[in-house]
DRENLUMPA-264449 format. One record per residue (C-alpha): x, y, z; residue in three letters. Coordinates in Angstrom, 2 decimals. Layout:
N
c1, c2, c3, residu
X, Y, Z, ALA
...
//
This chain:
188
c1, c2, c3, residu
100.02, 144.66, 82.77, UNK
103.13, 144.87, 84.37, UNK
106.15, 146.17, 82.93, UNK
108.51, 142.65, 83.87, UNK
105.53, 140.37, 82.75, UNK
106.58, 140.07, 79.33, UNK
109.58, 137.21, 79.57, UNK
107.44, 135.41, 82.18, UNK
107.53, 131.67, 81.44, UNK
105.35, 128.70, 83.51, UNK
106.41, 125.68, 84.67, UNK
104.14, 123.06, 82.92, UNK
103.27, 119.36, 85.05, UNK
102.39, 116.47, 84.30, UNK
99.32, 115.24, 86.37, UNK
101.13, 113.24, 88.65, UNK
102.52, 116.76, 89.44, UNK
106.26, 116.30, 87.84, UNK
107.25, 118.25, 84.84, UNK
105.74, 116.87, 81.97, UNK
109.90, 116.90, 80.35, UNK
112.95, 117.65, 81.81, UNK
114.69, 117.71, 78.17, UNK
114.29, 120.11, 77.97, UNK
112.44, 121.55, 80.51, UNK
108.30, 121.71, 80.19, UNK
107.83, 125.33, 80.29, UNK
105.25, 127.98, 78.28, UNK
104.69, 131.55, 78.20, UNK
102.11, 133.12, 80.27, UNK
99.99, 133.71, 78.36, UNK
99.28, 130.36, 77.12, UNK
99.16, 128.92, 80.34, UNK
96.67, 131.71, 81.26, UNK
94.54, 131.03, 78.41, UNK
94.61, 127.16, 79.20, UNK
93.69, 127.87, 82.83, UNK
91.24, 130.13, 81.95, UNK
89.81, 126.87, 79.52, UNK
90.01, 125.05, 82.41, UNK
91.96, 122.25, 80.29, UNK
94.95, 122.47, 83.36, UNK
95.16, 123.34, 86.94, UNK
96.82, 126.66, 88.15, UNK
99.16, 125.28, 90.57, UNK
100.96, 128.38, 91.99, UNK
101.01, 131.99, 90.64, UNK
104.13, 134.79, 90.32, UNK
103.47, 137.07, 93.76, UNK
102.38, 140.59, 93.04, UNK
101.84, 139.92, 89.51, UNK
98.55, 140.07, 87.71, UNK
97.04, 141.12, 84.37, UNK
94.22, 143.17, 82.89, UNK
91.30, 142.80, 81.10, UNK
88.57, 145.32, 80.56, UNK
86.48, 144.15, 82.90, UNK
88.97, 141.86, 84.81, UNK
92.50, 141.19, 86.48, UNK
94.07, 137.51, 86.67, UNK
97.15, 136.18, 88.56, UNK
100.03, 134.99, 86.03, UNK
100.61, 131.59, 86.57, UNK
103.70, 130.09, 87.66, UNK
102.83, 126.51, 87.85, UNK
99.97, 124.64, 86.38, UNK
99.51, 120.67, 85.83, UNK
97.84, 119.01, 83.17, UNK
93.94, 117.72, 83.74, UNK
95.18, 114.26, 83.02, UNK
98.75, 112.38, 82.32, UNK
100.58, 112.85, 79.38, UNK
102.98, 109.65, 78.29, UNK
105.74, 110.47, 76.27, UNK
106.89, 107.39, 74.34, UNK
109.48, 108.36, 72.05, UNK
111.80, 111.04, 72.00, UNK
112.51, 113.76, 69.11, UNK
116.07, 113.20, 66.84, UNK
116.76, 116.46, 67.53, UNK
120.49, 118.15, 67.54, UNK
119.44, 119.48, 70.91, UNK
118.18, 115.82, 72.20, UNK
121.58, 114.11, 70.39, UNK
123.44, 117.03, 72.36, UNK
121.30, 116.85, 76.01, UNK
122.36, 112.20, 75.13, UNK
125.74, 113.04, 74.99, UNK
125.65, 115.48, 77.80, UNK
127.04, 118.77, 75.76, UNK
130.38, 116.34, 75.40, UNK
132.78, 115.59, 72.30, UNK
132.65, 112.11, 72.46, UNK
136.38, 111.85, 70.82, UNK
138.14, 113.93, 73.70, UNK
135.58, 114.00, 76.52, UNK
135.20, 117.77, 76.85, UNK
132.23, 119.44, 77.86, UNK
130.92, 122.24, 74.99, UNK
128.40, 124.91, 75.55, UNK
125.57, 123.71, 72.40, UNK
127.06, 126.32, 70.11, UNK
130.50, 124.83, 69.76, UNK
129.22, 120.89, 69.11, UNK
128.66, 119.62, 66.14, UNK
127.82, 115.92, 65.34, UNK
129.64, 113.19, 63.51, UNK
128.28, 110.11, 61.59, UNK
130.26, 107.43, 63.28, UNK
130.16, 105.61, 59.73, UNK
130.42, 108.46, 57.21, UNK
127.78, 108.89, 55.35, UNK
129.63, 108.73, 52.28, UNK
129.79, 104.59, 53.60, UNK
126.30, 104.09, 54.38, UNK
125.71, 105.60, 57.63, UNK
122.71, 106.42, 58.65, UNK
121.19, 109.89, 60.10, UNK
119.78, 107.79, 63.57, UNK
121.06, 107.69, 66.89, UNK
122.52, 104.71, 66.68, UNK
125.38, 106.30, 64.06, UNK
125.54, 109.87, 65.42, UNK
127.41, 111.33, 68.41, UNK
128.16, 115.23, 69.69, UNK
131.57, 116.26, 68.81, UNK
133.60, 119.21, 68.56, UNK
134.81, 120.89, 65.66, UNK
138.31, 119.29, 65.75, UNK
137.97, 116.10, 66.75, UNK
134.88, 116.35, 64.07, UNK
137.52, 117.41, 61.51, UNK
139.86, 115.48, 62.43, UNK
138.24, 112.35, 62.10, UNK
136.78, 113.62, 58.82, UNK
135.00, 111.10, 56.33, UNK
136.66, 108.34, 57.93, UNK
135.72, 105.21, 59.69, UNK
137.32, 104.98, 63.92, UNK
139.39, 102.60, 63.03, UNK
141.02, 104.91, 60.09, UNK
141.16, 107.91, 62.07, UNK
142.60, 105.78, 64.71, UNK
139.80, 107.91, 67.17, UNK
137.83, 106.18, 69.82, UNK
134.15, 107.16, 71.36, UNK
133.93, 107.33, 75.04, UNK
130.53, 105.68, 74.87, UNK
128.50, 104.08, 71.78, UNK
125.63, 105.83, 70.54, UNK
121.86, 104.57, 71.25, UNK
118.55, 105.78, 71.00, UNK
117.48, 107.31, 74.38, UNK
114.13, 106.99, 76.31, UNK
112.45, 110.08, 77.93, UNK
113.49, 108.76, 81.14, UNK
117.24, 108.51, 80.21, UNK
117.18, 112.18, 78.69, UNK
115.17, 113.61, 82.02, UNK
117.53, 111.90, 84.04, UNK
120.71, 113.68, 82.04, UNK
118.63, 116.55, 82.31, UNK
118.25, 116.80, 85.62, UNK
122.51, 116.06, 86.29, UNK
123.40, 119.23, 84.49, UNK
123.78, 122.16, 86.04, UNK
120.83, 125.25, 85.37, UNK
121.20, 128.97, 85.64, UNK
120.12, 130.60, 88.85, UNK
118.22, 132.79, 86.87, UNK
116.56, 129.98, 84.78, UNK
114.32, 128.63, 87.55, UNK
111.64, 130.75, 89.09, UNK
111.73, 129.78, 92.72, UNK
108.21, 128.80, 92.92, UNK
109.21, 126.10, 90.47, UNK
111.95, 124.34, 92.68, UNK
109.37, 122.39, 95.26, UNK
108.12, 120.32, 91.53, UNK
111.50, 120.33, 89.95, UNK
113.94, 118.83, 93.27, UNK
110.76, 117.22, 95.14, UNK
113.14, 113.85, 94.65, UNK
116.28, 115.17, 95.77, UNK
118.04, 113.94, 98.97, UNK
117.79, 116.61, 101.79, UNK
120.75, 118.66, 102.91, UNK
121.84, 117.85, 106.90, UNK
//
């Protein structure tokens, strides 16, 4: 095996050949995507150059890309902090700054303490002092506003947020981008 093989991840598609999720993105190790290509339960798409592994008896390309066998719907999507975050777009909702994930937290929009909920309807990203500031109030006691009302996503909205925010160069393999950008407008 080769030494850099370890962190390799694969790019996982749906069977009309776009990732099966964009939020976040549909990736697995190697080796489980070997092992499913080697089931034959997906197609190997595209494989990392110059990169192969070793069995006793035999050697096997890593797999890049592979696509599901057949289409995967996703109907509903996960309350997840990371989902709530990926809604709100990594942004307080009280001042409109962008966070990196580990400085949000979330806020009931009706405190808990009042009845609120835990449901995306009554939960938006925040930061720490806006989230303090606003405390175990209502908006209209804090005298805050929210730049947008909470609501419950689809898969679609959350890909489409997704695929707005900006990825690390060294996040995407290159033989990844012709599945990931396939929509994009060309460059003149």
């Amino acid at each position: 095996m080769n030494a850099h093989v370890g962190n390799l991840r694969t790019l996982v598609l749906n069977a009309d050949m776009q990732p099966v999720s964009w939020a976040p993105l549909s990736v697995w190790n190697w080796q489980d995507a070997l092992v499913a290509v080697l089931q034959e339960r997906v197609i190997q798409v595209k494989t990392y150059d110059d990169v192969e592994v070793h069995s006793a008896s035999q050697s096997f390309q890593v797999p890049s890309v592979v696509a599901l066998k057949s289409y995967h719907r996703r109907k509903k999507v996960a309350f997840t902090r990371y989902h709530l975050f990926l809604r709100d777009e990594f942004t307080c909702q009280y001042c409109g700054e962008r966070f990196p994930p580990q400085e949000l937290t979330f806020d009931h929009v009706n405190p808990r303490s009042k009845g609120g909920e835990s449901v995306w309807t009554n939960i938006v990203a925040s930061c720490s002092a806006d989230n303090l500031r606003k405390g175990n109030r209502s908006l209209a006691q804090s005298g805050q506003h929210l730049r947008r009302q909470p609501f419950e996503p689809s898969p679609y909205q959350l890909d489409a947020i997704a695929r707005r925010l900006p990825k690390a160069k060294n996040e995407l393999h290159n033989t990844w981008l012709d599945f990931l950008y396939w929509d994009s407008p060309l460059e003149s």
